[in-house]
N, C-alpha and C positions, 0 to 999 in steps of 0.2 A: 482773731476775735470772732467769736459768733455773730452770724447774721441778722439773730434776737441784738443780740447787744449793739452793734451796729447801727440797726435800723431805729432802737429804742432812742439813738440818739447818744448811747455811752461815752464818755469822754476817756478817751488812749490815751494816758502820760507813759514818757519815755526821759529816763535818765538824761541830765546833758550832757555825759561823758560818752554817749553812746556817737554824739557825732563829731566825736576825736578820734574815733576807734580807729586802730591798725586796721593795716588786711593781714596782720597773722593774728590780730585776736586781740593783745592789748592795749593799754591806756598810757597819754602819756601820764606827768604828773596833776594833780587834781587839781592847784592852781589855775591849768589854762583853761577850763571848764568851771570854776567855781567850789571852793574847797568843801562845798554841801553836798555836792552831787545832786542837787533837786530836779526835780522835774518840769519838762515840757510836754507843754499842748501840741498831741496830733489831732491835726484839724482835715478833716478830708476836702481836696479841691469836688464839687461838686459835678464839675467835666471830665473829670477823671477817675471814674468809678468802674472799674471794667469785669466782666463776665469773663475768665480762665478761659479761651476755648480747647485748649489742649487739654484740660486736665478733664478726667475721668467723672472724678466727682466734683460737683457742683461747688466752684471757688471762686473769688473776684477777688483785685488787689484796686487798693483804694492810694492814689499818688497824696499825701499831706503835707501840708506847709508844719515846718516844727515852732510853735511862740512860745514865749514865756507865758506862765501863769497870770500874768501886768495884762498879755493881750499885743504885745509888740510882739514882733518878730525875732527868733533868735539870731545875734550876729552870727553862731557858728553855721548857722542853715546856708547848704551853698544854694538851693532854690529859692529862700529868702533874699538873699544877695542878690539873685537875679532879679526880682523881683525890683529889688530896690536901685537900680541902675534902668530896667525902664521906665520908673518911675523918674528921674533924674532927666532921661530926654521926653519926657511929656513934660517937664516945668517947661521945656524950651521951644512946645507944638509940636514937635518931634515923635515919632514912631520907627525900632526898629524892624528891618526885615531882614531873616536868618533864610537858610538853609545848611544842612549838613548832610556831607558826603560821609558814608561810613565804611572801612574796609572791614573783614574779617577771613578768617580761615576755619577750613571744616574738616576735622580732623578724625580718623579712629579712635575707638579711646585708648588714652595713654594713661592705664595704671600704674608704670614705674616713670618718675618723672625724670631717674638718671639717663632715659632713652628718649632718642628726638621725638616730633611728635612724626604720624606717617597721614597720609595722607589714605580716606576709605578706598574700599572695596565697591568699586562700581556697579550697575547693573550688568555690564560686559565683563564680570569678575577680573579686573585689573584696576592698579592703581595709577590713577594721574602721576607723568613724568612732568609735568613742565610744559606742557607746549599746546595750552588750548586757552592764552591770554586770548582777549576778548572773540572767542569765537562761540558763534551761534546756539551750535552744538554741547559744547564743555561739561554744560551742566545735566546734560542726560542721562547720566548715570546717579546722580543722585538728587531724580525728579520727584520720586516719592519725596523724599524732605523739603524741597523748594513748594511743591504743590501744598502743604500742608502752611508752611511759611505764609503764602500768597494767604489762602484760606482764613489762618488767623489774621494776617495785617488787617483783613479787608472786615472780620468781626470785632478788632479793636476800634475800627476807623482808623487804620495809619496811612492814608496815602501815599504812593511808590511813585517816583516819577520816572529813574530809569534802573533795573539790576545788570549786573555784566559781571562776567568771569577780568579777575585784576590779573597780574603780572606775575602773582605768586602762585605756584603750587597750590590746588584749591585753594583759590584765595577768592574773595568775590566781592564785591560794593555795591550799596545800594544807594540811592540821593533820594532821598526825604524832598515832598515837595516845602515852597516857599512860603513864611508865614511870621508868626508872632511868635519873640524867640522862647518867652515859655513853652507856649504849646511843643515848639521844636525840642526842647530839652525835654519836654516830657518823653515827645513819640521815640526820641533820639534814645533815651532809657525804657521807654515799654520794649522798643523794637529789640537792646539786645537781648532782655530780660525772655522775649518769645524766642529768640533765637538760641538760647542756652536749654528753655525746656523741650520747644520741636527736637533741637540735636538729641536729646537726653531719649525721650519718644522713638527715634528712629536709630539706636545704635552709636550715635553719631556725637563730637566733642566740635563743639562750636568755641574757636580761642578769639579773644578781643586784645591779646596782648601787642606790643608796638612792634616785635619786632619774634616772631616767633620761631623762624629757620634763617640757620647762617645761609650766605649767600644767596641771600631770596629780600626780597622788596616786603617791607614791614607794611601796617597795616593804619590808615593816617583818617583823624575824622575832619576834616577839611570844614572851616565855618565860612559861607558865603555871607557877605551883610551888604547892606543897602538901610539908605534913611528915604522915610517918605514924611511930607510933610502934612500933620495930623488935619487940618481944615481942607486942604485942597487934596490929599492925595497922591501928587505928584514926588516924585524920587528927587530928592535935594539934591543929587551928587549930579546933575545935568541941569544946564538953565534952559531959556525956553530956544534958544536958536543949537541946543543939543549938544553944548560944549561943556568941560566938567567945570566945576563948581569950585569959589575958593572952601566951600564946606569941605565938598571933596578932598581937595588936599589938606586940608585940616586935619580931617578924619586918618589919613596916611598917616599924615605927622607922628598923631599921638597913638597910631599902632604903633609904629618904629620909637616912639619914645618909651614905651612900655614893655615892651618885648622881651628884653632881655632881664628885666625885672621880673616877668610873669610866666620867666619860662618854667619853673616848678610848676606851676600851678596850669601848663599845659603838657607839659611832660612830668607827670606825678609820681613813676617809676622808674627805678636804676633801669627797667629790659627800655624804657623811651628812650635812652638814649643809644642805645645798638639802633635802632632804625634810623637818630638820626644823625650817627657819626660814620654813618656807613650809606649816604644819600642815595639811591634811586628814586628819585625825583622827591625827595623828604627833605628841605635844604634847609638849614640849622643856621640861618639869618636873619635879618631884621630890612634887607634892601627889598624894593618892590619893582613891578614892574609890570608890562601890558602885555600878559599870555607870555609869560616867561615861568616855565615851573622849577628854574631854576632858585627861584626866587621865594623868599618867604610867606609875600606878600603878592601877588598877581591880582594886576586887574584882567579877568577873562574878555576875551573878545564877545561882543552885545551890540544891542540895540542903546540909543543913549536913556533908552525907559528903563532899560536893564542894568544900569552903572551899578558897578558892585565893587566890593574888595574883600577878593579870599585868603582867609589865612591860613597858609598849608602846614604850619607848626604842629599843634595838636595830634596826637593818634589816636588810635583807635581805643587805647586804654583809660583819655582823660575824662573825667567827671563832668558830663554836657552841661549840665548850670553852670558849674565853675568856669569851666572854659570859655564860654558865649559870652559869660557876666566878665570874665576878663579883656576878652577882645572887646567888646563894645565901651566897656568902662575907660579903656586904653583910648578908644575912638573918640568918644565925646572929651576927655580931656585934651584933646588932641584941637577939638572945637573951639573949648572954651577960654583956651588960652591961644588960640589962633595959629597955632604951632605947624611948620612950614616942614615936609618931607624933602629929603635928599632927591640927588637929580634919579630922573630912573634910569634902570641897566638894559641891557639888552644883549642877545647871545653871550658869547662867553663870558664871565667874569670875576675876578677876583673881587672878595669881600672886603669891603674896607673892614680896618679894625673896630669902628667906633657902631659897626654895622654887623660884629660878630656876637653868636649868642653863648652862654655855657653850655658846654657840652657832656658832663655828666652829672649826677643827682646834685653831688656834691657842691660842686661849683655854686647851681643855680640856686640853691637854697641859703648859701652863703652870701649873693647878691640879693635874695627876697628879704634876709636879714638886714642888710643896707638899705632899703628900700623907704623912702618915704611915702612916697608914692603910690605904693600899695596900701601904706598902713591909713593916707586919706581916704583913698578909694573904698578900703576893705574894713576897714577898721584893725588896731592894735590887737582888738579879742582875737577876731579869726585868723589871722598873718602870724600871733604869735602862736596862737594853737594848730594851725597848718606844721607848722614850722616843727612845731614838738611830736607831732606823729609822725613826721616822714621823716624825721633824724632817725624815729625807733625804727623805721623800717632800713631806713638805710644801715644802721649798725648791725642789724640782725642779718641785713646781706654780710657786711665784712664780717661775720660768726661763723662762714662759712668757706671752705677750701673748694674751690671748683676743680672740677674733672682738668681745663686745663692747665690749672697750676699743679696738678700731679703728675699731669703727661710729661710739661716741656720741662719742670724746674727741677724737679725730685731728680734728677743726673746729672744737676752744675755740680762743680766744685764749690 
């Protein structure tokens, strides 16, 4: 849109099929969007209006909430959704607080996608083998891209609280400082959106997929939350003598009650699940525990002002409203029905059954189809129209012979 039009105040409608869209392009059928196809209101958040700093020529993207024409919110809108789940803990004086950890990998570009992805071309013209997890140095060879990074976060206003070289082959994470979970799902989507065009600027292929190299540790967007309580401020999950809270285990509960219900809708792609049936510290559960990263659910070791619960489900590829609006929405139910968490675990341990989650596309979306649960929480629109795009994404995978079923199979008998 032009800047004239923009500023004059113009009103941007946008199909409602548009927010059923595949990620290869198509629709499912028009039913779960409305068999008009009419249009919504892009309404621009007014704190979310930002100046491009990477681009050349003079550009800003504007974050919008999508309503209907009525003036309500569309059910399909997953920032709507968020929306509408904090509003569910302000009925109760309630305020959540997010943070998210983001992993990614930074790659050469891969124009042929039958080949892995490799890792750049340093400033010391060699490629990272593996072996500069969280160290000091790692990322020196490709400082010109990081300096640039820093540069925009800090012209967007995204707050950084710590970067570090991950476990993977250029692999790296960032933790977004603590706050309001919108804001976080916004910074959480500016941040990779700067991180695809800086890469794009410097040569360079920046992947957000879950699970990008075999053998290598996938890339996970970790949601930390905490409730504070809206008149006083203080974190509900600790009382005053700094012990946790029956909210606190409430809130557990109804993570572990929702979990395995919601795992499509944190693991959204068939590659989610390679990262997480293949765990280096990615664990495809529903038990928690106190600084166990075993665990799906960890509560980090803190101060009792810091009581938290991280959910390590999610990767790097999940849709950050969606995913935040699901953890939390899983948590307050969790409240509001008083619902009691399993014992916790600690060092080694087998998963109980009732405390395992699906483990590929398939699976989980055929439980989100059972789901009552979701369809209170989410409504029947959005769950049934989640449900009809990622069926088409997943069929379009089985459309497809992978390289290892030519390797291993094409010489059985």
């Amino acid at each position: 849109m032009t800047a004239e039009g923009f500023l004059e105040g113009r009103r941007l409608q946008l199909a409602r099929g548009v927010l059923l869209q595949c990620i290869m392009g198509g629709y499912p059928p028009a039913r779960f969007y409305g068999s008009d196809d009419g249009d919504l209101a892009l309404l621009a958040d007014p704190a979310q209006i930002h100046r491009l700093p990477w681009s050349d020529e003079p550009r800003a993207l504007a974050i919008c909430d999508a309503d209907e024409l009525t003036g309500e919110s569309s059910n399909l809108s997953t920032r709507g959704q968020l929306k509408k789940v904090i509003s569910r803990y302000a009925a109760h004086g309630l305020a959540p607080v997010v943070a998210t950890e983001l992993e990614f990998f930074v790659f050469a570009p891969n124009p042929d996608p039958t080949q892995p992805f490799r890792p750049p071309v340093g400033l010391d013209g060699r490629r990272e083998d593996g072996q500069s997890a969280f160290s000091v140095s790692s990322n020196n060879g490709l400082r010109p891209f990081f300096n640039e990074v820093y540069k925009c976060m800090a012209a967007l206003g995204l707050p950084r609280d710590t970067f570090m070289h991950e476990m993977g082959v250029s692999q790296f994470e960032i933790n977004l400082l603590h706050g309001d979970p919108l804001l976080l799902a916004d910074q959480t989507f500016l941040f990779k959106h700067l991180l695809k065009e800086v890469a794009l600027k410097h040569g360079l292929t920046v992947v957000c997929m879950a699970k990008p190299l075999a053998h290598t540790p996938g890339s996970s967007m970790h949601i930390h939350q905490s409730l504070v309580d809206i008149a006083s401020g203080k974190n509900v999950f600790s009382d005053e003598r700094g012990e946790p809270t029956a909210m606190f285990r409430h809130f557990i509960g109804g993570q572990q009650a929702g979990m395995a219900d919601f795992t499509a809708l944190f693991a959204p792609n068939v590659n989610s699940y390679q990262r997480l049936c293949h765990p280096f510290a990615s664990p495809n559960n529903a038990c928690w525990s106190h600084d166990n990263r075993a665990a799906g659910l960890r509560i980090p070791a803190s101060s009792a002002a810091a009581r938290r619960v991280e959910n390590r489900l999610p990767g790097a590829d999940a849709n950050p409203y969606l995913a935040i609006a699901a953890s939390l929405a899983a948590g307050l139910h969790g409240i509001e029905q008083q619902l009691e968490p399993s014992a916790a675990i600690q060092g080694e341990f087998t998963v109980p059954d009732n405390l395992a989650l699906p483990c590929t596309l398939h699976a989980a979306l055929e439980r989100l189809k059972r789901s009552q649960l979701a369809r209170e929480l989410f409504g029947a629109e959005f769950i049934e129209g989640y449900i009809a795009s990622k069926t088409m994404e997943l069929t379009s995978f089985f459309d497809e012979i992978t390289p290892w079923e030519r390797r291993v199979l094409a010489a059985q008998a």
